[in-house]
N, CA, C and O atoms as a CHARMM CRD file, in Angstrom:
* protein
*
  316
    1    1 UNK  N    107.25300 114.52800   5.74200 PROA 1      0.00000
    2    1 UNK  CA   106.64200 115.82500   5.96600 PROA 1      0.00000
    3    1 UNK  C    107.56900 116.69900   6.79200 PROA 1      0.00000
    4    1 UNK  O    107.26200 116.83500   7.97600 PROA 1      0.00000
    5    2 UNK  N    108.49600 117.22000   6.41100 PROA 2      0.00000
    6    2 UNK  CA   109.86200 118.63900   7.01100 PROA 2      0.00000
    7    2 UNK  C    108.71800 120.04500   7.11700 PROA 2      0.00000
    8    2 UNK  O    108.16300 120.86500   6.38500 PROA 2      0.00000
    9    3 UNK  N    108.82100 119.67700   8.47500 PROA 3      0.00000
   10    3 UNK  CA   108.84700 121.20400   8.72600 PROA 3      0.00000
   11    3 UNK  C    108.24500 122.42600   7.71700 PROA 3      0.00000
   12    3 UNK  O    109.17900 122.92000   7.08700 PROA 3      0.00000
   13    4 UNK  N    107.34800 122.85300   7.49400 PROA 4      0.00000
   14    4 UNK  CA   107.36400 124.13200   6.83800 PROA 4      0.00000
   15    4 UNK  C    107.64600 125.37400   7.01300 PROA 4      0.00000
   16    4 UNK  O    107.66500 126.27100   6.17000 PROA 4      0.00000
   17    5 UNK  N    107.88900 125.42300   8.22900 PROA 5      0.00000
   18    5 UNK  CA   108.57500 126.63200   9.02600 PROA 5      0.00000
   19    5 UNK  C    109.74300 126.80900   9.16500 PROA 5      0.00000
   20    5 UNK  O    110.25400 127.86400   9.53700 PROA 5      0.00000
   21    6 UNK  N    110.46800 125.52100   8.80600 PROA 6      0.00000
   22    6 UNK  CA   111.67900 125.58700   9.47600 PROA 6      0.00000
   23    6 UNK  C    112.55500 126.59200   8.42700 PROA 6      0.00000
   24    6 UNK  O    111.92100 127.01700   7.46200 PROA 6      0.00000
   25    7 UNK  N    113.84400 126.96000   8.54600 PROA 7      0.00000
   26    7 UNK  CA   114.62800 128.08900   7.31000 PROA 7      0.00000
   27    7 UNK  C    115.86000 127.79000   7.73700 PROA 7      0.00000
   28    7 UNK  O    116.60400 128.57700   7.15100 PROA 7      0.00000
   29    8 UNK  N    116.64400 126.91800   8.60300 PROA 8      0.00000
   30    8 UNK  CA   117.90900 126.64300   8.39600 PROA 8      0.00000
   31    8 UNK  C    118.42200 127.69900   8.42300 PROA 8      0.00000
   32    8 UNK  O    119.43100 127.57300   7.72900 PROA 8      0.00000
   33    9 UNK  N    118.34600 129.19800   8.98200 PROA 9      0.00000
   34    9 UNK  CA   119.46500 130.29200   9.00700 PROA 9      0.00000
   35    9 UNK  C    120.63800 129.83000   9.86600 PROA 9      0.00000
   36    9 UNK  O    121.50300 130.68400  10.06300 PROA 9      0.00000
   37   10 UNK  N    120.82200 128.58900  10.42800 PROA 10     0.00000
   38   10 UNK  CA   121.74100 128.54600  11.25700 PROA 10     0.00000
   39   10 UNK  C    122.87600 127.75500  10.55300 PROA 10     0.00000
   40   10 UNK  O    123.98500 127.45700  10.99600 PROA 10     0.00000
   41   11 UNK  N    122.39200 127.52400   9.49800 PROA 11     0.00000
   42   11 UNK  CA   122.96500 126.60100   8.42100 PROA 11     0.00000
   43   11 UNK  C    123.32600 125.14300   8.85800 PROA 11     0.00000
   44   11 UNK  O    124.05700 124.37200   8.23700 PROA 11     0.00000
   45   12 UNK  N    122.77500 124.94000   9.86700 PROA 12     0.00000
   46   12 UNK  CA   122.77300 123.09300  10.11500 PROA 12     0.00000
   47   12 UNK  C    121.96000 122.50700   9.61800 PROA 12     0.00000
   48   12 UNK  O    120.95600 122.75500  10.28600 PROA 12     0.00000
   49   13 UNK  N    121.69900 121.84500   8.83400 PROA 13     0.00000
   50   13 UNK  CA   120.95600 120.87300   8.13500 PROA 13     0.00000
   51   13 UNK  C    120.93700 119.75100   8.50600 PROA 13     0.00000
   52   13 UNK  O    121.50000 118.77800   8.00300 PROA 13     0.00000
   53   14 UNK  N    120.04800 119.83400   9.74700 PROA 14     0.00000
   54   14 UNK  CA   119.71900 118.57000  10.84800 PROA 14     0.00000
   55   14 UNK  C    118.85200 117.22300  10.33700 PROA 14     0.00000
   56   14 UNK  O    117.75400 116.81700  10.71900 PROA 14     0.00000
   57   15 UNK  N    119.93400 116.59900   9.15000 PROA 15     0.00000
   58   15 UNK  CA   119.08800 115.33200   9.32100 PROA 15     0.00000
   59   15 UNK  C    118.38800 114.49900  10.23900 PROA 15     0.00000
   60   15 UNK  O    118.72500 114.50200  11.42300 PROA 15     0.00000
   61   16 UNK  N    117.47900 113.80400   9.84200 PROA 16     0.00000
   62   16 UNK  CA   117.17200 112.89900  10.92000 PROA 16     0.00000
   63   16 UNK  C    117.52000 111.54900  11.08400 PROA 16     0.00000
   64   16 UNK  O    116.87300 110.59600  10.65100 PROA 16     0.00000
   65   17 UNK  N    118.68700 111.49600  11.79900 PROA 17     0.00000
   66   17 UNK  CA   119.64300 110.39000  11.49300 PROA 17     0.00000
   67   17 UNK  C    118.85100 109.08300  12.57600 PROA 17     0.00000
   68   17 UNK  O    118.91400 107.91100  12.20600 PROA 17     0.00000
   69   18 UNK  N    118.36200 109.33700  13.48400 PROA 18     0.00000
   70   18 UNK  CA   117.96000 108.34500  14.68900 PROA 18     0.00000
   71   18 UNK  C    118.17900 108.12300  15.60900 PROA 18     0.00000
   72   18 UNK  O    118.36800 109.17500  16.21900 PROA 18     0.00000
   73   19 UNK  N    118.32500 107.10800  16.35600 PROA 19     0.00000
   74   19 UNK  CA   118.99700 107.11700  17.42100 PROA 19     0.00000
   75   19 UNK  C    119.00000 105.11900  17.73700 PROA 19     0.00000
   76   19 UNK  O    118.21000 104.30600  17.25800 PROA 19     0.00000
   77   20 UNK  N    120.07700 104.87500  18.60100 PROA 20     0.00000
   78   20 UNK  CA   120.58400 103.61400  18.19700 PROA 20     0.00000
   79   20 UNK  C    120.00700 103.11300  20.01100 PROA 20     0.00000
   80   20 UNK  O    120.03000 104.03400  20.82800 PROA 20     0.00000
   81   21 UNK  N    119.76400 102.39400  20.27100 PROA 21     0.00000
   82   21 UNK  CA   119.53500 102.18000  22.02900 PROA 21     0.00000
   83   21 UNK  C    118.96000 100.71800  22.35500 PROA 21     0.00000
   84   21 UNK  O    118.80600  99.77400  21.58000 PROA 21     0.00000
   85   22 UNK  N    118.78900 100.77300  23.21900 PROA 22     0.00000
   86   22 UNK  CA   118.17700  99.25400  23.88900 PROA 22     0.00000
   87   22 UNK  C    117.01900  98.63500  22.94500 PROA 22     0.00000
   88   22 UNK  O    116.81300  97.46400  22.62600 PROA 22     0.00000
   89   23 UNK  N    116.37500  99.75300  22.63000 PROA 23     0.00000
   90   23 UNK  CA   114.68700  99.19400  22.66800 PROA 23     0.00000
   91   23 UNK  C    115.21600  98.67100  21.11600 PROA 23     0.00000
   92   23 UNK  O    114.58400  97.69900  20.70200 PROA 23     0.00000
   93   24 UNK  N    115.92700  99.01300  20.51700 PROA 24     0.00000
   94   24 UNK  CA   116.31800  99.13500  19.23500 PROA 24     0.00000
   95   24 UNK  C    117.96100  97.93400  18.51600 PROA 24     0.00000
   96   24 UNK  O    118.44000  97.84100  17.38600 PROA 24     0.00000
   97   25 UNK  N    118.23100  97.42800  19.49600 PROA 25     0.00000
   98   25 UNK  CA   119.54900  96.55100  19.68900 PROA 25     0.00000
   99   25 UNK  C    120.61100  97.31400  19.08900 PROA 25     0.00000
  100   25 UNK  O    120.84400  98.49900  19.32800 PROA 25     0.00000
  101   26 UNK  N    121.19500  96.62700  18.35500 PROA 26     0.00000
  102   26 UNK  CA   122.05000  97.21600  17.75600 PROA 26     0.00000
  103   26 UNK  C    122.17600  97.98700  16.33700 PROA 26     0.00000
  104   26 UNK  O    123.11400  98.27100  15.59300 PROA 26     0.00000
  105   27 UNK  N    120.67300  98.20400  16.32400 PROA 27     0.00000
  106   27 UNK  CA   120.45300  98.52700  14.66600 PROA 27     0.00000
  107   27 UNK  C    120.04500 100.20900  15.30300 PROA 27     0.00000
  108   27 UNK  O    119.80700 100.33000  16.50500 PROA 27     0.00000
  109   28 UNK  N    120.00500 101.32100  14.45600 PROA 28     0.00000
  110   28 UNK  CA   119.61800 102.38600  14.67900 PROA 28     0.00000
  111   28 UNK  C    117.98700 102.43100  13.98900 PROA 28     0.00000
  112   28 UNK  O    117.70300 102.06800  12.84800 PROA 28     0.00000
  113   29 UNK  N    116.85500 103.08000  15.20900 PROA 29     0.00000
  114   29 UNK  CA   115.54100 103.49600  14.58200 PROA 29     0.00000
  115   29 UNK  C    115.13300 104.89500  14.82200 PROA 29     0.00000
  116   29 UNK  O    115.81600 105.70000  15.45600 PROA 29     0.00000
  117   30 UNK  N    114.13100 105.11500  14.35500 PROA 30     0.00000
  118   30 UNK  CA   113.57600 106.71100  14.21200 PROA 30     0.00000
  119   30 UNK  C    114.08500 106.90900  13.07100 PROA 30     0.00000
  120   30 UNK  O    113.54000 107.82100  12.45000 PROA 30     0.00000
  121   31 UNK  N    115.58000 106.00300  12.16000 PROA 31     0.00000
  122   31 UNK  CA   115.67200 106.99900  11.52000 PROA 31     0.00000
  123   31 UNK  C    114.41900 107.78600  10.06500 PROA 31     0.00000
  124   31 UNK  O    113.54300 107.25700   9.38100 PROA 31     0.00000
  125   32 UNK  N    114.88700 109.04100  10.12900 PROA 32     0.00000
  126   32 UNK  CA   113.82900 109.53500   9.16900 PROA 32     0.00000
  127   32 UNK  C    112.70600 110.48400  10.08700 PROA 32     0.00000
  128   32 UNK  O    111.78500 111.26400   9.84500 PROA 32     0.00000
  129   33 UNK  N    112.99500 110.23700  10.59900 PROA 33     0.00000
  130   33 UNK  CA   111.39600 110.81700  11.29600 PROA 33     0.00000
  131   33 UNK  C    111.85200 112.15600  12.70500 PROA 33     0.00000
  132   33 UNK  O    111.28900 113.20900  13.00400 PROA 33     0.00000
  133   34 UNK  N    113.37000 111.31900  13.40600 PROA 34     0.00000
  134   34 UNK  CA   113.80500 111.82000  14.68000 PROA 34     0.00000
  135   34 UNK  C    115.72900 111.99900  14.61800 PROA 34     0.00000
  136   34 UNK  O    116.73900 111.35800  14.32800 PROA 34     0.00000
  137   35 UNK  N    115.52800 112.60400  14.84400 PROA 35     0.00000
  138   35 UNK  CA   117.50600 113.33600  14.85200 PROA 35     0.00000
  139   35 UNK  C    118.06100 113.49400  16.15900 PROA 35     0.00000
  140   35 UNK  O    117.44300 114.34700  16.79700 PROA 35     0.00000
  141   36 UNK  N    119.13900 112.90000  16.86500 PROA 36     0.00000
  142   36 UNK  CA   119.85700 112.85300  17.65700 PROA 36     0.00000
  143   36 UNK  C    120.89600 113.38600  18.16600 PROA 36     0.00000
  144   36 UNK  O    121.77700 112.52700  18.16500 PROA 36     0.00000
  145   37 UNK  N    121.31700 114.46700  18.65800 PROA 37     0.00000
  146   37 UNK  CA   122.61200 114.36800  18.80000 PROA 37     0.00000
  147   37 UNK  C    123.23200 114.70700  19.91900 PROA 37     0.00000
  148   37 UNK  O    122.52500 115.36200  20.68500 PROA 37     0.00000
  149   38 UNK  N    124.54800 114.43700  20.35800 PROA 38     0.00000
  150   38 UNK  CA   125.16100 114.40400  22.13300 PROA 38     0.00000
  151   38 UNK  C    125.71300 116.28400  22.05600 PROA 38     0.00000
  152   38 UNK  O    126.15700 117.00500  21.16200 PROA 38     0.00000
  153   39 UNK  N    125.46900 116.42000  23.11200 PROA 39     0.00000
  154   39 UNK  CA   126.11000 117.84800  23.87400 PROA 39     0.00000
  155   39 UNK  C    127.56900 117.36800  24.70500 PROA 39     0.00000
  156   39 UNK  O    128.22000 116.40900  25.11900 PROA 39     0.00000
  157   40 UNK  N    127.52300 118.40500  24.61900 PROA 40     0.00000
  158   40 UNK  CA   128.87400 118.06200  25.82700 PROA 40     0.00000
  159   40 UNK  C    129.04400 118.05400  27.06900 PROA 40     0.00000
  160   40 UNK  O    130.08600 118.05300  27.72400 PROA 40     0.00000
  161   41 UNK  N    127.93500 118.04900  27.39200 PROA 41     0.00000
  162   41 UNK  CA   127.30600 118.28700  28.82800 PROA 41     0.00000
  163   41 UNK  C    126.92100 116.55600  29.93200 PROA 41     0.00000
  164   41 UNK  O    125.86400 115.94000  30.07300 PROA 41     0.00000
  165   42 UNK  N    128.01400 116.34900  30.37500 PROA 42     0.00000
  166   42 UNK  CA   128.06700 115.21300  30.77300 PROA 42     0.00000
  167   42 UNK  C    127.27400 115.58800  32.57200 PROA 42     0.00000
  168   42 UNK  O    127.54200 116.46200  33.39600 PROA 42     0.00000
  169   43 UNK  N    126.10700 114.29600  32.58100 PROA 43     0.00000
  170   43 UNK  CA   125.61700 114.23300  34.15900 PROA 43     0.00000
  171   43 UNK  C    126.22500 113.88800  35.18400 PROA 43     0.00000
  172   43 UNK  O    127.21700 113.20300  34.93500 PROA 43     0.00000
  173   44 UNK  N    126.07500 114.04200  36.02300 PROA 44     0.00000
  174   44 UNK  CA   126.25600 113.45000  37.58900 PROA 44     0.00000
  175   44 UNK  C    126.76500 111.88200  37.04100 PROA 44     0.00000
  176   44 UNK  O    126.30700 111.49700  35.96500 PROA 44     0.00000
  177   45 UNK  N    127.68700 111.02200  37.77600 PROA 45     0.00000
  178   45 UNK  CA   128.07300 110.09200  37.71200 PROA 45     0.00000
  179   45 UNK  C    128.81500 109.66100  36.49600 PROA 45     0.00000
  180   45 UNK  O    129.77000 108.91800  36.72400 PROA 45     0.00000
  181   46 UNK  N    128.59500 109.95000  35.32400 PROA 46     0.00000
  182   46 UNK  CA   129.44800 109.87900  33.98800 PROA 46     0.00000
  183   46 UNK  C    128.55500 108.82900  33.31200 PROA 46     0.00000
  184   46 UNK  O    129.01400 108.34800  32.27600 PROA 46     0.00000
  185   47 UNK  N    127.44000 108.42600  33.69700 PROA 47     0.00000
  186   47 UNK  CA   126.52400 107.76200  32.85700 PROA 47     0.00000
  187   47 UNK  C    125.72600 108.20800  31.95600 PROA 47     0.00000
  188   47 UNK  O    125.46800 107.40600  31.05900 PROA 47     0.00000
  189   48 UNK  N    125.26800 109.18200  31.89900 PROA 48     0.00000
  190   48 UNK  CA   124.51000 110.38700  31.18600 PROA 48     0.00000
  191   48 UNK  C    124.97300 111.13800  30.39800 PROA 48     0.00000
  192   48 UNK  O    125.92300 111.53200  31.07400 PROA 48     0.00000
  193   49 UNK  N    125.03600 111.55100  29.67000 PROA 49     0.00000
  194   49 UNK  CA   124.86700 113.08600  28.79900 PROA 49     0.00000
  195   49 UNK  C    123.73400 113.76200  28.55900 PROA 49     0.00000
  196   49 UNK  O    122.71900 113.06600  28.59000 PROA 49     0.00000
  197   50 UNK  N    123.58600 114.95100  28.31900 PROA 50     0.00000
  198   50 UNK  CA   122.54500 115.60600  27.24900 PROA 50     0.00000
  199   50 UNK  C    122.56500 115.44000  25.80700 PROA 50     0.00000
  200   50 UNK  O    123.58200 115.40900  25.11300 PROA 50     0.00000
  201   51 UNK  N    121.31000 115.33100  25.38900 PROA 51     0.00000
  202   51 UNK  CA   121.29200 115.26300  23.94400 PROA 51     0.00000
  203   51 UNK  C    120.13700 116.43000  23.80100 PROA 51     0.00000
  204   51 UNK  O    119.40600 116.93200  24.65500 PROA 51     0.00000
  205   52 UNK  N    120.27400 116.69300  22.22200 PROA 52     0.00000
  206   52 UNK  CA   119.48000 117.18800  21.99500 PROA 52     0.00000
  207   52 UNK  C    118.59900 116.43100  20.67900 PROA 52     0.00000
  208   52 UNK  O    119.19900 115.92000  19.73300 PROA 52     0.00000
  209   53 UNK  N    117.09400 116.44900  20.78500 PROA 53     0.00000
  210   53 UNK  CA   116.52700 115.72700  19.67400 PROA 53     0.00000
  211   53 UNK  C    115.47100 117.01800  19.06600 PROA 53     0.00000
  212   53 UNK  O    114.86700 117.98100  19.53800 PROA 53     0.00000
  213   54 UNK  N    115.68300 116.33700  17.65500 PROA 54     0.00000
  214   54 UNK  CA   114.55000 117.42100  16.60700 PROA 54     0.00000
  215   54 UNK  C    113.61600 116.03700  15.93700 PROA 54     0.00000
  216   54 UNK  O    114.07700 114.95500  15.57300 PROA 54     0.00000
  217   55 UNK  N    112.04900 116.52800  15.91900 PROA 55     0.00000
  218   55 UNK  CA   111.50500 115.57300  14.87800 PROA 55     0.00000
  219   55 UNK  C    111.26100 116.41400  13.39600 PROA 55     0.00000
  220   55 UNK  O    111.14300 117.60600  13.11100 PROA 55     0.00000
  221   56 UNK  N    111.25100 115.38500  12.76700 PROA 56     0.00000
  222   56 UNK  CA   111.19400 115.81900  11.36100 PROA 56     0.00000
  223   56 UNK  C    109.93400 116.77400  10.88900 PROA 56     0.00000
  224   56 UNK  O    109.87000 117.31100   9.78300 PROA 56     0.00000
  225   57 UNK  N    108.82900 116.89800  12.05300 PROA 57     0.00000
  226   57 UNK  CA   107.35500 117.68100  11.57500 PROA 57     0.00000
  227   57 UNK  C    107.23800 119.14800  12.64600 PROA 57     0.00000
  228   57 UNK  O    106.31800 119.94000  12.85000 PROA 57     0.00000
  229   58 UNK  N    108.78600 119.02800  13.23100 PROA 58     0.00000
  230   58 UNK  CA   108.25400 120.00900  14.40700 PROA 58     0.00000
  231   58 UNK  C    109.68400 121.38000  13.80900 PROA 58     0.00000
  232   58 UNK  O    110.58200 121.22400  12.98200 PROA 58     0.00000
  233   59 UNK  N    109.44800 122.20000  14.37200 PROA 59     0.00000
  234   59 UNK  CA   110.35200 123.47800  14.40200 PROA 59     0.00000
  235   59 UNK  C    110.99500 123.70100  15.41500 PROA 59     0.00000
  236   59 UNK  O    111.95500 124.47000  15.34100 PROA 59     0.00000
  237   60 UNK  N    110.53800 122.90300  17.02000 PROA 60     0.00000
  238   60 UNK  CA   111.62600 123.33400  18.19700 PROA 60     0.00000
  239   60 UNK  C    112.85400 122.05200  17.89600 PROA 60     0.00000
  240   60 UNK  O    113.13900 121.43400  16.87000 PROA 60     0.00000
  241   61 UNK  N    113.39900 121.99800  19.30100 PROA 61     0.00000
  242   61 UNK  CA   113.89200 120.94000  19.31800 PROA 61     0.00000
  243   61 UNK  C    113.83900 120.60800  21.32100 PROA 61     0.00000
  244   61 UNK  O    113.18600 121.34300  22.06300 PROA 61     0.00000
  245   62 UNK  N    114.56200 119.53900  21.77800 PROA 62     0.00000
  246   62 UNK  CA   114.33300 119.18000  23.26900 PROA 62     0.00000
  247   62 UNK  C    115.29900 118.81300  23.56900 PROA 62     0.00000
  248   62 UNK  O    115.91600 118.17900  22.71400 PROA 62     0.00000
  249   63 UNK  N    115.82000 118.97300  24.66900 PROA 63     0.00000
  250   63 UNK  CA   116.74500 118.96000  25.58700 PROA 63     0.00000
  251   63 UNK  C    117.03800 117.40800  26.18600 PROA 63     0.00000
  252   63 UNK  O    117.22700 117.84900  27.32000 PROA 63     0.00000
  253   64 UNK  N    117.19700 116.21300  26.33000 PROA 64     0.00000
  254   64 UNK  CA   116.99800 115.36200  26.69700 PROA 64     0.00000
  255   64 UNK  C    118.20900 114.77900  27.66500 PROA 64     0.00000
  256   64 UNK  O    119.34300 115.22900  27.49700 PROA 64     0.00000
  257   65 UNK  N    117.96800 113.78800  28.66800 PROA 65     0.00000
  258   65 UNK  CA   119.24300 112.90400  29.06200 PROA 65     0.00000
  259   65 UNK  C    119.08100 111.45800  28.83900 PROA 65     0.00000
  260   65 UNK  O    118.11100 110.78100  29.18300 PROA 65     0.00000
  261   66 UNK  N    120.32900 110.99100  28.11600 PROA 66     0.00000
  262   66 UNK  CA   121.00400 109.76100  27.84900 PROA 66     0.00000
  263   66 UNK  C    121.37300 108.99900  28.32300 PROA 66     0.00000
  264   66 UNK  O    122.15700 109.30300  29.22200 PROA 66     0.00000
  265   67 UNK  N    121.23100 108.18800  28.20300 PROA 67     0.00000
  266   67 UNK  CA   122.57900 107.17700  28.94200 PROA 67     0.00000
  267   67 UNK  C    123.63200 107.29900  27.84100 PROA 67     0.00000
  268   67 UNK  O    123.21400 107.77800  26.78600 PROA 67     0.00000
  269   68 UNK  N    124.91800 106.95500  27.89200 PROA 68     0.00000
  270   68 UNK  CA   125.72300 106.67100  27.02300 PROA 68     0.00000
  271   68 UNK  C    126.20500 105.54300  26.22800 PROA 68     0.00000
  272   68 UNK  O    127.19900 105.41100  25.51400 PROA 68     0.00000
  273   69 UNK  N    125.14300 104.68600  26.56800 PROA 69     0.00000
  274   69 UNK  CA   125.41900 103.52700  25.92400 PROA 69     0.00000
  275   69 UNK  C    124.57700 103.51300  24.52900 PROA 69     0.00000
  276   69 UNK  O    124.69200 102.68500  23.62600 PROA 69     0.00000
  277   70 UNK  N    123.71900 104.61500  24.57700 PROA 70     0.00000
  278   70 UNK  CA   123.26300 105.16700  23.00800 PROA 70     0.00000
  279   70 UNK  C    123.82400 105.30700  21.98600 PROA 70     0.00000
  280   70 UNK  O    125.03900 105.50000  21.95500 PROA 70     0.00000
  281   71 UNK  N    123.12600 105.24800  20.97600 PROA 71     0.00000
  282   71 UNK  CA   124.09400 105.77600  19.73400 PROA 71     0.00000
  283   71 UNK  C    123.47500 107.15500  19.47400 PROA 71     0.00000
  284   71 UNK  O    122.29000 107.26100  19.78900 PROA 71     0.00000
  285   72 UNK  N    124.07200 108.20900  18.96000 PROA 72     0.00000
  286   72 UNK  CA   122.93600 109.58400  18.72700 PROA 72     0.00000
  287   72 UNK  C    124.36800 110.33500  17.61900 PROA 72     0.00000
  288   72 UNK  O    125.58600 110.23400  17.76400 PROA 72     0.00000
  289   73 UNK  N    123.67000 110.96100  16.69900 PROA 73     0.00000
  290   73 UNK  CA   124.40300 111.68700  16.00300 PROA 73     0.00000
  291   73 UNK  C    125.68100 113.11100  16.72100 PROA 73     0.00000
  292   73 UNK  O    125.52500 113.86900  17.67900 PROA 73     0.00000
  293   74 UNK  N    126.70800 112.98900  15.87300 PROA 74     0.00000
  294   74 UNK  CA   127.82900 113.94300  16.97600 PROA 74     0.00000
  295   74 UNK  C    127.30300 115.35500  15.97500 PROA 74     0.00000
  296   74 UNK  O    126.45000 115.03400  15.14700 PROA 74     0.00000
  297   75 UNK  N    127.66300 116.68500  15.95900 PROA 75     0.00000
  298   75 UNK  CA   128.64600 117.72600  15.06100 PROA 75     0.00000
  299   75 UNK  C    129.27700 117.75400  15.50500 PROA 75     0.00000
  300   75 UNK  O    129.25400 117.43500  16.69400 PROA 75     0.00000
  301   76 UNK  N    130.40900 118.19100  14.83800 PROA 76     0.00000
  302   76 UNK  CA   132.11200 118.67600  14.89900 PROA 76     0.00000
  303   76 UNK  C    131.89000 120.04000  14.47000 PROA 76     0.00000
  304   76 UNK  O    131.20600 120.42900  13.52300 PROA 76     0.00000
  305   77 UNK  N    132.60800 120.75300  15.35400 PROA 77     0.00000
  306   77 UNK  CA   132.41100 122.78700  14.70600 PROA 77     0.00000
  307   77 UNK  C    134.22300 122.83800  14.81800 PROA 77     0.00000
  308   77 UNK  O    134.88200 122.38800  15.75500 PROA 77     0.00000
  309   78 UNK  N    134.53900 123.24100  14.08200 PROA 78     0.00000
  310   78 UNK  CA   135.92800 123.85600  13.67600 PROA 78     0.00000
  311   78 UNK  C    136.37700 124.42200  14.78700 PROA 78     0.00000
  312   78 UNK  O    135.65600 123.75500  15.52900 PROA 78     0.00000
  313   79 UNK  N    137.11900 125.26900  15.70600 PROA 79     0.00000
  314   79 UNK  CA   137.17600 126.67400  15.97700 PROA 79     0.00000
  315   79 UNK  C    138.01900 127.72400  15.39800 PROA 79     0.00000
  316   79 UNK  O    137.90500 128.88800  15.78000 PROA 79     0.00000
């Protein structure tokens, strides 16, 4: 169930790839449902990052912090 609101004018086509972590070993879950991905915005101590996550039924997205021992989807933008 995607979004019916959503319109992609930004032209990212944010699969929902998952996210890979403890609770989850070494296999990646959510996928399908929840999309992951790291910012570049590293925390206090170098253990952390920001991520940002989208679910597959919603139109925002959330701001989150990581540990880095996650797995979470990257983009690459050209410049």
């Amino acid at each position: 169930n995607y979004d019916s609101g959503a319109t992609n004018e930004t032209c990212f086509t944010a699969l929902p790839g998952g996210l890979r972590g403890s609770v989850f070993g070494a296999n990646f879950g959510l996928m399908g449902e929840y999309g992951y991905w790291w910012t570049s915005t590293e925390n206090v101590g170098g253990i952390s990052a920001n991520g940002i996550s989208l679910r597959d039924t919603q139109s925002y997205f959330s701001m989150t912090n990581f540990l880095k021992n996650h797995g979470q989807s990257v983009r690459l933008i050209k410049d």
